[in-house]
N, C-alpha and C positions, 0 to 999 in steps of 0.2 A: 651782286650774288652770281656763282654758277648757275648753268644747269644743274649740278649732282645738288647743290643747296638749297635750290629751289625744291626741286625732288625732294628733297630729305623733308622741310618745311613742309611741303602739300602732305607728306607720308605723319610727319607729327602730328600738323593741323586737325588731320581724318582722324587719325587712329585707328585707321583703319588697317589690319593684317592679312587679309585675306586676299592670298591669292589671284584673283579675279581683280580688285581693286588694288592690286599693288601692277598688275599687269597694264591696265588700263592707262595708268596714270600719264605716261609719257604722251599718250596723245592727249591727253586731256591738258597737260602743258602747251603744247601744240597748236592744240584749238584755241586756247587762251592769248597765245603770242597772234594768232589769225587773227581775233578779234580784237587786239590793241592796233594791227596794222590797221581796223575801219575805225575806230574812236581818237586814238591818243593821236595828238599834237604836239612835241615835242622839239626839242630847240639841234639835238642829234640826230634828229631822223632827219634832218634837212641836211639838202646838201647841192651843191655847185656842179653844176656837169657843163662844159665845155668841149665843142662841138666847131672845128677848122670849118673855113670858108669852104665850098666846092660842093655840097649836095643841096636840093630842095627837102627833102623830110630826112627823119632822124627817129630811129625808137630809141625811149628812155627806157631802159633795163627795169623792174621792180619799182615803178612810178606807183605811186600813193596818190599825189595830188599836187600840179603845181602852180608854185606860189607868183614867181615874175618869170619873164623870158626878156634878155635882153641881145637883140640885135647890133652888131655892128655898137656895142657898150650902150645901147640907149634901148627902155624901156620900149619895149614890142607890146601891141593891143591884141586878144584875143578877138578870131570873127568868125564866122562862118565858113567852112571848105569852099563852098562855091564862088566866094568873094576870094579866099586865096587862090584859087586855082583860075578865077579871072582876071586877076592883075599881074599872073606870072603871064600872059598875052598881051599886057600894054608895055609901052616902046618903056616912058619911065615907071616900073611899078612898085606902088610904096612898098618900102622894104619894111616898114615897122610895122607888118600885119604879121599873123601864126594863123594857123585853125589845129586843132587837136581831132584826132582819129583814133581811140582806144588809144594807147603809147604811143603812140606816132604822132610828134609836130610837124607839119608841115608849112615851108615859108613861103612869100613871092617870090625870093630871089635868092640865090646862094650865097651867104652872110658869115660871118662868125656868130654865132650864139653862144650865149651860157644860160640855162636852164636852173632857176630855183625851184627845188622841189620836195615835196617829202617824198623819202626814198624807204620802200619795205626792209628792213633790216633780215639779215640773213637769220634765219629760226636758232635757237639755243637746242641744243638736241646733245648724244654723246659724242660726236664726232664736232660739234660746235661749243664748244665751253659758255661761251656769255657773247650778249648783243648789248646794244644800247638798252635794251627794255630789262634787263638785267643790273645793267649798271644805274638807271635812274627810276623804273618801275618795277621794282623787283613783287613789292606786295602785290602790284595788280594783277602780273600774273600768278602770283598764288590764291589770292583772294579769285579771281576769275578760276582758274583749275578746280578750287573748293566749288564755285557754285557749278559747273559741268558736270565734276566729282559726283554731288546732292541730285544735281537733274538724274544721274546714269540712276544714281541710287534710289531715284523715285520719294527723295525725302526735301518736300517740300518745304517746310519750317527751316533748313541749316541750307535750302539753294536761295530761297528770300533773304536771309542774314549776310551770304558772302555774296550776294547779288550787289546789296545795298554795299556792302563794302568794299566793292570794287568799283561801284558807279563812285565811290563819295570818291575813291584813290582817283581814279582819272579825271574826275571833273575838278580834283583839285592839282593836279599836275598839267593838266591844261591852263586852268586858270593861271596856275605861277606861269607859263608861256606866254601866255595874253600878255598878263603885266607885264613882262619883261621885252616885248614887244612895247607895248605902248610907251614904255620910261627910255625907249632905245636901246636898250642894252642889246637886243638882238635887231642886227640890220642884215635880212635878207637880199638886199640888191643894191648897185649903185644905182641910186636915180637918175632918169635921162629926159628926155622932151620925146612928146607925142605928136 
């Protein structure tokens, strides 16, 4: 679905005409897309970032949460800053270490990386048509919009109802990720030796 679709469907869904709540609604879309970027796990929000040999750290742009880092094509260990920034002092220092810093990976050694990760999708707005959350979670953010909608509106009975119907949409669009992890269908990295 659009933005403008989504909007139309939140504007159905209320029935809501007034002014004030037809105003509102854009950010309540908004806030709804904010809140899928801290819950949903999705098989589109992930994505491949590669990173030339020649630097020690690197920011990931709209980093969510990442999944593998692979050095030099082989599976990198997450460790502590202090541990990487002490073996970028020894003569050979393992290369398959990272520490993370807010957005910022940091390596032992200047490597090639590719970065798995889930990556924030750019916001559906009018200047943005549709994102992934659009194309595969359209209800959730309607169903989230509705219960934001119900909080502004102070009507607790219809923010419980699209509450629940937006926790069942994500934890069942999750779930189909899981599986589809677990059966393979979705391979996040070549594997390498640690």
């Amino acid at each position: 679905m659009t933005y403008s679709e989504i909007l139309n469907a939140v504007k159905s869904y209320s029935g809501r005409t007034d002014s004030a709540a037809l105003n509102v609604m854009p950010s309540l879309i908004a806030q709804a897309q904010t809140k899928l970027d801290q819950i949903l796990r999705i098989a589109g929000m992930m994505q491949a970032i590669t990173y030339p040999a020649g630097e020690l750290q690197y920011q990931l742009e709209n980093l969510i949460a990442v999944e593998t880092v692979l050095v030099n094509d082989q599976v990198a260990r997450l460790t502590i800053l202090s541990d990487v920034l002490a073996e970028r002092y020894l003569p050979l220092p393992n290369k398959l270490k990272f520490a993370m810093s807010g957005n910022v990976i940091l390596l032992t050694y200047p490597a090639p990386v590719t970065v798995h990760a889930y990556v924030r999708p750019t916001p559906m707005s009018d200047s943005n048509a549709s994102n992934i959350y659009g194309t595969v979670a359209p209800n959730a953010v309607i169903w989230l919009a509705l219960y934001y909608l119900a909080v502004w509106s102070r009507d607790d009975d219809e923010a419980a109802k699209y509450q629940e119907l937006a926790t069942d949409e994500v934890n069942t669009l999750n779930g189909v990720h899981e599986d589809l992890e677990r059966a393979g269908d979705i391979l996040p990295v070549a594997y390498g030796y640690i």
